[in-house]
N, C-alpha and C positions, 0 to 999 in steps of 0.2 A: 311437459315432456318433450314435444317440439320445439320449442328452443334450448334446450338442456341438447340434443341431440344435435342439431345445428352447431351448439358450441362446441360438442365434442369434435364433430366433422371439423370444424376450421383449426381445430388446432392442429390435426393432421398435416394442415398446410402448410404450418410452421416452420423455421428453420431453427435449427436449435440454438443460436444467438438469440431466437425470438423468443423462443420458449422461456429460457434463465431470466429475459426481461420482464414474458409476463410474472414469472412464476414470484419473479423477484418485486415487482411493484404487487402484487399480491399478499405477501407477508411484511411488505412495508406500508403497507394502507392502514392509516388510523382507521382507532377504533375507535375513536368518539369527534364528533363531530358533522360535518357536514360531509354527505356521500352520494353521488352520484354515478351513473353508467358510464364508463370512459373506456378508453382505450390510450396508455399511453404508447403502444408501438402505432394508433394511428397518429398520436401527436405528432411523434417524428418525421413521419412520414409526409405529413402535412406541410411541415417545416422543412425538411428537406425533397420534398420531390421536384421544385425547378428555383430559380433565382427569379427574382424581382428587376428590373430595371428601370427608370421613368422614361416618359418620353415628352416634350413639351409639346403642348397643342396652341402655336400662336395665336391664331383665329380663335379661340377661347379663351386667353389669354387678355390682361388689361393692361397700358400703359406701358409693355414689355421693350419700346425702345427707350422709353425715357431712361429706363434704369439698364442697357444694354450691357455697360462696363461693368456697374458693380454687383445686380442683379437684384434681384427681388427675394428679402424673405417669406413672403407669403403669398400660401402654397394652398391651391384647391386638386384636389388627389378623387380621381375618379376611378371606380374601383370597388372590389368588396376590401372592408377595412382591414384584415385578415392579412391581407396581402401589401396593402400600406403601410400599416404598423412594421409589417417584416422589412419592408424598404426603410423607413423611417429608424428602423433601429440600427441599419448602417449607417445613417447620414445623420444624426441626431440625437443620438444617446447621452443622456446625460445632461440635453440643452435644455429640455422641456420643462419652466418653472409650474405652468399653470394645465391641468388639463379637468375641464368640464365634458358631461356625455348624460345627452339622453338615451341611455337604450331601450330596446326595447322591451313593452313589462311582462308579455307572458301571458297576453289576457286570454288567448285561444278564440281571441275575431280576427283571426291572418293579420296579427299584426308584425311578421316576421316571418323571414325564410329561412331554412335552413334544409342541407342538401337539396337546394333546385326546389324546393316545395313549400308548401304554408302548415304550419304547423296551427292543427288545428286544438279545441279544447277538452277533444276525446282522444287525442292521443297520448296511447297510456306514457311513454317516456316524453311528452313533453317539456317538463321540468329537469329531466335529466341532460337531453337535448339541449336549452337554454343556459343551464349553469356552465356544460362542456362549451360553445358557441362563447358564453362571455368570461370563462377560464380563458380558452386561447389567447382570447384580443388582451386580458387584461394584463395575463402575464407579459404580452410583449410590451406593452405599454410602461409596464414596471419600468424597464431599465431605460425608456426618453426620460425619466423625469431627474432634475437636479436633485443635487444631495440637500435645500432646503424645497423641496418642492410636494405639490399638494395636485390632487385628483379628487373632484366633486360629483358627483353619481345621483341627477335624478332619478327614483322610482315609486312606485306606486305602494300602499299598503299592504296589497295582497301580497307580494314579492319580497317586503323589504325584510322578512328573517333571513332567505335565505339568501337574498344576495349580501347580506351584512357576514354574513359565515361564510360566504366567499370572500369576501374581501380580505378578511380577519384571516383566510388562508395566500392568499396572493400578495397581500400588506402585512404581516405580521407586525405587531407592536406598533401600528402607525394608526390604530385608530383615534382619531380626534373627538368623532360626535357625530351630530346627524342635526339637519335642519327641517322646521317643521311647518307647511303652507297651507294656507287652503286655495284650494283650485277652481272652484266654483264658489256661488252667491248662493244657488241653489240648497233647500237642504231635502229631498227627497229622499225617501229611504229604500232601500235596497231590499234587505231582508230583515228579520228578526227586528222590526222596527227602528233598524239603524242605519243612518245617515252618513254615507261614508262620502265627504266632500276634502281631503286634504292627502296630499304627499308629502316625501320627503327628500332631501339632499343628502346624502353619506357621504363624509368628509373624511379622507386618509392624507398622511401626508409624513413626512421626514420630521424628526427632530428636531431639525433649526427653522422650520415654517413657524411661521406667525399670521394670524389674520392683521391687517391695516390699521382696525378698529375706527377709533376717531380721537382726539386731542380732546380729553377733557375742560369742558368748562369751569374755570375761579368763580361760575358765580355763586356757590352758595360758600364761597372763602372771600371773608372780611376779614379787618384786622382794629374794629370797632376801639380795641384795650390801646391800641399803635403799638405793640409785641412789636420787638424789632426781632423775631424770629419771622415775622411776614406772614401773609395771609392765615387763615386757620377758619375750620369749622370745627361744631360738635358733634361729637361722632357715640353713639352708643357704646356702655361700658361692660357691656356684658357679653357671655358663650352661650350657645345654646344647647349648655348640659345643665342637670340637673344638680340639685349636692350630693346625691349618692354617688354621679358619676365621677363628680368632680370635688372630694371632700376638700382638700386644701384649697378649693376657691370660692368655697364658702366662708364668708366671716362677715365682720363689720366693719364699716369705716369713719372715719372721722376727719371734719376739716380741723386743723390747729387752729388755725384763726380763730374760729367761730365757736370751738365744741359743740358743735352739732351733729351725732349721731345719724348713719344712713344703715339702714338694714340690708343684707344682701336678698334679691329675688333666689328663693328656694328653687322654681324652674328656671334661672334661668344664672348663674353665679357669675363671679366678675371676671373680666377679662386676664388679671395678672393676678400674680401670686405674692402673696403679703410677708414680708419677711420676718414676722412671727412664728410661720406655719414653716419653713425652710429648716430641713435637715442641716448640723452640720456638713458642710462640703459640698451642700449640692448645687447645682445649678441650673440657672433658669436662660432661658432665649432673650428674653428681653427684662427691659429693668423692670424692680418689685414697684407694687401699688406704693408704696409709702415714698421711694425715691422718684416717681412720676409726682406723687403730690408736691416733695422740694423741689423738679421742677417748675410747677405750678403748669401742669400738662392736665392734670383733672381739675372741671371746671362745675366748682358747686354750685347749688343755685342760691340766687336771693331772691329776696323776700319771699319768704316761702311761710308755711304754716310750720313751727315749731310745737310740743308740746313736751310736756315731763310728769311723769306717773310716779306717783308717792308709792302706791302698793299695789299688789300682782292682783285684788281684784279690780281695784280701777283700771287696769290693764286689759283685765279677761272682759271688765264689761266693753268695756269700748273696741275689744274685738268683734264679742256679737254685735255690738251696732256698726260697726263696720267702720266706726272712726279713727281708723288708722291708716298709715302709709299703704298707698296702693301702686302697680306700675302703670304707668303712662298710658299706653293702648288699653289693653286688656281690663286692666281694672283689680287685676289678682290682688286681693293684700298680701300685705309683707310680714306681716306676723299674725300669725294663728294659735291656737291650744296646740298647735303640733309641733313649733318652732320651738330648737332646743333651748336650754337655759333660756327661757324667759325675763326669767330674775334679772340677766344682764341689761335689760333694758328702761330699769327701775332708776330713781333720779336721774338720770341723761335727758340733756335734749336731744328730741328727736326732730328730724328733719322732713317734711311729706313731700319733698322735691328727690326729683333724683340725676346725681353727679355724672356729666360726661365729659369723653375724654377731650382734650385738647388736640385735635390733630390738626397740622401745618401742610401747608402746600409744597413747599417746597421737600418735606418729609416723606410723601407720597412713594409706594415704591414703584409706580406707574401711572404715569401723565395721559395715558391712553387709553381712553374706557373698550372693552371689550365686545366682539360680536357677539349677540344674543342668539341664541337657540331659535328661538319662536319667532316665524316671519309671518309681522300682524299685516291685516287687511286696511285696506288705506283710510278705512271710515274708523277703525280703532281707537280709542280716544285716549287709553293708561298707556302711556309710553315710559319706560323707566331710562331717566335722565343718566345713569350709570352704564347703562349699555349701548352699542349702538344695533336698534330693532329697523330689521329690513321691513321691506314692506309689500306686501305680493298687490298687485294693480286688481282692476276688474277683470272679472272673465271676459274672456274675447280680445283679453286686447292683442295679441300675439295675431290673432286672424285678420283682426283693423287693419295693422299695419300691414301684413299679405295685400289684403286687398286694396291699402291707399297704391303700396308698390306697382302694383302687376292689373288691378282694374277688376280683380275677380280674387275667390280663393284660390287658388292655383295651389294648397296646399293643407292636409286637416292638422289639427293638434301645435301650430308652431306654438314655442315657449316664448311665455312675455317677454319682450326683451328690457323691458322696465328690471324686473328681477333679477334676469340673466346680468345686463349691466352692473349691476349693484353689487352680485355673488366675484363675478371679477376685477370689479373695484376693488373689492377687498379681500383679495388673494392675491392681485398681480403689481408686480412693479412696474414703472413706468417701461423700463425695456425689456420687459418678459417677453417667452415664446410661449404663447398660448395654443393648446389644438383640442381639438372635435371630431372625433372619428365616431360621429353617430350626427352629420352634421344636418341633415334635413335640408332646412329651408334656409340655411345660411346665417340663422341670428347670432352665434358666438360671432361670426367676424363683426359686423355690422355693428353690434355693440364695443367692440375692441378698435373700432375704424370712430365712433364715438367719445370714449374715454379718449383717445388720441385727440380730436380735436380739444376735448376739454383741458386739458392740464399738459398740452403739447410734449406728450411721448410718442413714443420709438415700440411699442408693444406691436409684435409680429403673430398673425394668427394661421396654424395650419387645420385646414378644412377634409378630413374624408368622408364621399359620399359614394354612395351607388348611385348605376341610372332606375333599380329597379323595372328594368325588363321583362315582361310576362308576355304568355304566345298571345293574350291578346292584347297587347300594347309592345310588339315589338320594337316598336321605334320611340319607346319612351327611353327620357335621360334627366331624371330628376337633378343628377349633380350639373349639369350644361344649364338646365335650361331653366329651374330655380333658384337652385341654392348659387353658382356663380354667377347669374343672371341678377339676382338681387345683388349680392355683392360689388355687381358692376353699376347699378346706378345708385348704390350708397354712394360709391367713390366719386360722381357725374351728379347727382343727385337726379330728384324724382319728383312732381306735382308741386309745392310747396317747397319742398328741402333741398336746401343747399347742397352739393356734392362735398361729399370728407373726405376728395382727393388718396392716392393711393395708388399701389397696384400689385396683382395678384397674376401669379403662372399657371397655367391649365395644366394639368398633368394628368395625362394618363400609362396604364403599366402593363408594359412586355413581358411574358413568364418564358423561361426559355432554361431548359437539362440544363444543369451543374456543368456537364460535358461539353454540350455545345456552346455553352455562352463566350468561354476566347474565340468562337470561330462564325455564329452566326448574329452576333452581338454588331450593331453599328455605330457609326461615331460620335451619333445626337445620344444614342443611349449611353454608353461611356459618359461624354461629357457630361450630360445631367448627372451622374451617377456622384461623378466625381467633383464636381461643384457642389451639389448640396452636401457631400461628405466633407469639404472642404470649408467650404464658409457658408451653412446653411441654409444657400440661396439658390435660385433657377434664376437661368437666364437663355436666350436663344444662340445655339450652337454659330461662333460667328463665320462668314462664308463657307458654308455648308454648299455646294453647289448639287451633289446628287451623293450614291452610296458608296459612290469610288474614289472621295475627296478624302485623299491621305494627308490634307494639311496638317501644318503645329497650330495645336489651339493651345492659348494661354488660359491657362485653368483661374491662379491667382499668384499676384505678386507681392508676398508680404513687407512688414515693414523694415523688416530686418536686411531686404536685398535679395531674398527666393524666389527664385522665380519657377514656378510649376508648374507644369507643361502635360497634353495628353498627346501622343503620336500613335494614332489608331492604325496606320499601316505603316510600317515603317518598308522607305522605300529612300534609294540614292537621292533623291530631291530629300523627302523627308529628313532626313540626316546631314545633310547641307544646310537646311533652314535651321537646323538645333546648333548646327556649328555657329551662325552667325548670331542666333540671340547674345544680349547684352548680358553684363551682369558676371560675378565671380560663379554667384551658386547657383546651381541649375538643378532643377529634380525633375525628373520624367519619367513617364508610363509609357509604356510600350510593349507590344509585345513580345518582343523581343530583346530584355534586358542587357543580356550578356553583350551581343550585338554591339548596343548605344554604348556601353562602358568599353567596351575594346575598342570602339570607335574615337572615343574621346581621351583616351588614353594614351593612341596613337598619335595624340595631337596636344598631350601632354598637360592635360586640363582635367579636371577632378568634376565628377557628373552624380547625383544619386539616382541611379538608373532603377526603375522599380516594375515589379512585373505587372500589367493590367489585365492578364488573366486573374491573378491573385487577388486583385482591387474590386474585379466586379462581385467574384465570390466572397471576399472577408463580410465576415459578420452574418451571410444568412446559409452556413451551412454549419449547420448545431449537429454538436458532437452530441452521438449517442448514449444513453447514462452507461457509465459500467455498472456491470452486474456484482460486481464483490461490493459496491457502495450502495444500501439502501435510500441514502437522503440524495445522492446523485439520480437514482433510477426514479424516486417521486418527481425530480423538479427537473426534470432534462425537459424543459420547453425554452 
């Protein structure tokens, strides 16, 4: 009755745009599916109540002169992720091929904050809490990724329906699958005498994603016959439907050569359709049984056991003794008392081997065996040669290397990065943008800063992390003094390891009113803004002298002759140094547009003068849903 009361008070406070919003995502909220506590006017609100800026932090920053000119794409983003994402979706949309994240699962041992506090395992919206917390991030995240791009989502058992029903809402039509580990060695059990030792990976992605896989092996393709169609193995000639299911693929077969008789497996019938059993007119996908045989595509067997039954008792006895055709594995016979017309198998030889197909290498409709579902344990022994099966390391290993790095655990839970490596091997391409906005301990880069030295790519990784700050640990900063902290002596190396060279920008992020941002916004802020919008990199603002340096900074100069410029004050010097730069084309931010175009104008030269008020606000000031559009008012984030 108290909170029924509560909600009636707040909505009193309402303004009647607000009202039409709630009332309107109200009657447009599904009704089957997954449902949680939200507030879409707090969405917007969320999202519009100040603008994001970056701002480069040197001194935490690595290698930042080396790449001063062209800059660095990889970015460690300090910060709640929340407010990264919304940066990153100005400067970034659309580049993101690859995005892994652990978040966090929900267990109710504070493994997560949300509004300033730990949600604990008794509190009753906790679950509501968490799906809203990873609704937000996930939507923004949606629009960094390429139109073939993929997002992989550790979580835990207990979590994984309902984050899969999220997804399934925030990815529609992109589910791929789910990968399946074990996490411990351990098998103790929890409750109800079960042993709950494994997670999973949930895979969404685009339509034109593909996993890596790996290059199939020729070696069980010889070419023993010297078939000048080239290599070939044998391949089983059967579906795994029954004859009921599949009556036209039930029949019998025979080689010409040999007349030798083969009976069809009742469970399990032949692959192709015999052009006995074919309708006039109809047609089939691929060629009939009888046209594969004049190929000489089905490969009989020899010397095999032949036999031929004069009459249908010497038939039925030698069913119950069981001496007749059986299949391969199992042992099924192939003709029983139930097998229709019998009779048909009277005089014929019959054959006790059974016919497979002839398939050719070069026939193949894919040379790349596929990722496997199931990530075995490295002491696993059945590996199936048709897939490629990851392989989850020992427990602990994720802490090992913690501790070879930093001398201590300085952190609990990191993810192996044996695995981690491997899930990104075969997701990313050599010059993908990879990011982690759930980045912990720093292992996504470190294994991306790895795959680089192996197979010498260009793979750029962006990193967001919190300092996780509490009143009793005010002065902690897990993204400084961990996660880029490792990252820097990846790049330097560490006890034993060689350095994997590199370099990465510190970034931390200014919130600043919609309003104030043309006016109390500075020049390093702009510029970062406008660089990573630009060409997806950080770099240090160049002669920055203090907050009153109205220099022309050169943004970037493409290859076509652009050259594009930020003039944060514009000031008679200011406008004098844009009249002398070089070049036909000129694009510049300013704040003062009009200004720079009447300016150049005057001097009879063509400028694409553009507003930097506009520039710092495009992209994170989301239009409100209207209210006459129900699927606008669900999805305004």
């Amino acid at each position: 009755m108290t909170q029924a009361k509560d909600l009636l008070q707040g909505l009193s406070g309402l303004s009647a745009p607000q009202l039409r919003r709630l009332l309107t995502e109200h009657l447009a909220k599904q009704k089957l599916g997954l449902y949680w506590e939200a507030s879409a006017i707090e969405r917007d609100e969320a999202l519009n109540a100040n603008i994001v800026l970056p701002r480069v932090v040197e001194e935490n920053s690595h290698n930042l002169n080396e790449v001063a000119g062209p800059g660095t794409p990889n970015l460690i983003i300090e910060g709640d992720n929340f407010d990264s994402l919304r940066l990153l979706k100005t400067t970034h949309a659309g580049k993101v091929r690859v995005i892994y994240i652990d978040p966090p699962y929900n267990t109710g041992n504070k493994d997560w904050v949300y509004n300033d506090r730990y949600v604990g395992a008794n509190d009753r919206w906790r679950h509501s809490q968490w799906l809203e917390f990873l609704y937000r991030r996930l939507t923004l995240a949606k629009d960094l990724l390429t139109q073939d791009g993929v997002i992989m989502v550790s979580i835990n058992d207990e979590n994984r329906a309902r984050l899969e029903l999220l997804m399934d809402e925030v990815f529609p039509g992109r589910r791929v699958g789910s990968l399946v580990w074990r996490t411990r060695d351990s098998t103790s059990a929890k409750t109800s005498n079960f042993s709950d030792v494994h997670e999973h990976v949930l895979i969404y992605a685009a339509a034109g994603f593909a996993f890596n896989g790996r290059d199939k092996t020729q070696k069980k393709y010889k070419n023993p016959d010297n078939d000048p169609r080239g290599p070939w193995n044998g391949d089983p000639l059967t579906l795994a439907f029954d004859r009921f299911d599949r009556k036209n693929l039930y029949y019998p077969i025979t080689n010409p050569s040999t007349e030798v008789w083969y009976p069809c497996d009742a469970n399990r019938v032949w692959c192709y359709a015999s052009e006995k059993n074919l309708k006039d007119g109809a047609v089939v996908r691929t060629e009939t049984m009888e046209e594969f045989i004049r190929q000489e595509k089905i490969l009989f067997p020899k010397d095999e056991q032949v036999k031929v039954w004069i009459s249908l008792d010497e038939l039925l006895a030698d069913i119950d003794k069981g001496e007749i055709p059986v299949t391969p594995k199992r042992k099924r016979p192939l003709l029983n008392r139930d097998t229709p017309n019998l009779e048909f198998w009277l005089h014929k030889k019959v054959g006790f081997g059974r016919p497979l197909f002839k398939k050719h290498w070069k026939d193949l409709q894919s040379h790349t065996s596929p990722l496997s579902s199931w990530i075995a344990r490295v002491n696993e022994d059945e590996v199936d040669e048709d897939t490629v099966t990851l392989n989850s390391p020992q427990a602990g290993e994720g802490s090992e290397i913690i501790q070879e790095i930093f001398g201590s655990k300085v952190f609990q839970y990191p993810k192996p990065p044996t695995l981690i490596r491997e899930l990104i091997r075969q997701a990313s391409r050599e010059n993908d943008t990879v990011l982690d906005f759930f980045a912990g301990s720093g292992t996504t880069a470190q294994v991306v800063l790895e795959l680089n030295a192996e197979d010498e790519g260009t793979r750029k990784f962006i990193l967001c992390s919190s300092t996780e700050v509490t009143d009793k640990e005010p002065e902690k900063n897990l993204c400084r003094d961990i996660c880029a902290e490792r990252v820097r002596r990846a790049m330097v190396g560490y006890g034993t390891k060689e350095g994997l060279g590199g370099s990465f920008a510190y970034l931390q992020l200014d919130k600043i009113a919609p309003g104030d941002a043309p006016f109390d916004s500075n020049c390093a802020q702009a510029f970062q803004l406008l660089t990573m919008r630009l060409g997806q990199v950080a770099r240090p603002v160049p002669h920055v002298v203090d907050d009153a340096d109205s220099g022309v900074k050169v943004l970037v100069q493409n290859a076509g002759g652009v050259l594009t410029v930020l003039c944060h004050k514009l000031t008679r010097a200011a406008l004098d140094a844009l009249s002398a730069l070089p070049g036909k084309q000129l694009r510049v931010y300013s704040a003062r547009p009009a200004t720079v175009r009447e300016h150049f104008n005057a001097q009879g030269r063509e400028v694409e003068s553009l507003s930097l008020a506009r520039a710092l606000l495009h992209g994170q000031q989301v239009r409100r849903a209207k209210v006459r559009s129900p699927v606008n008012a669900e999805g305004a984030v």
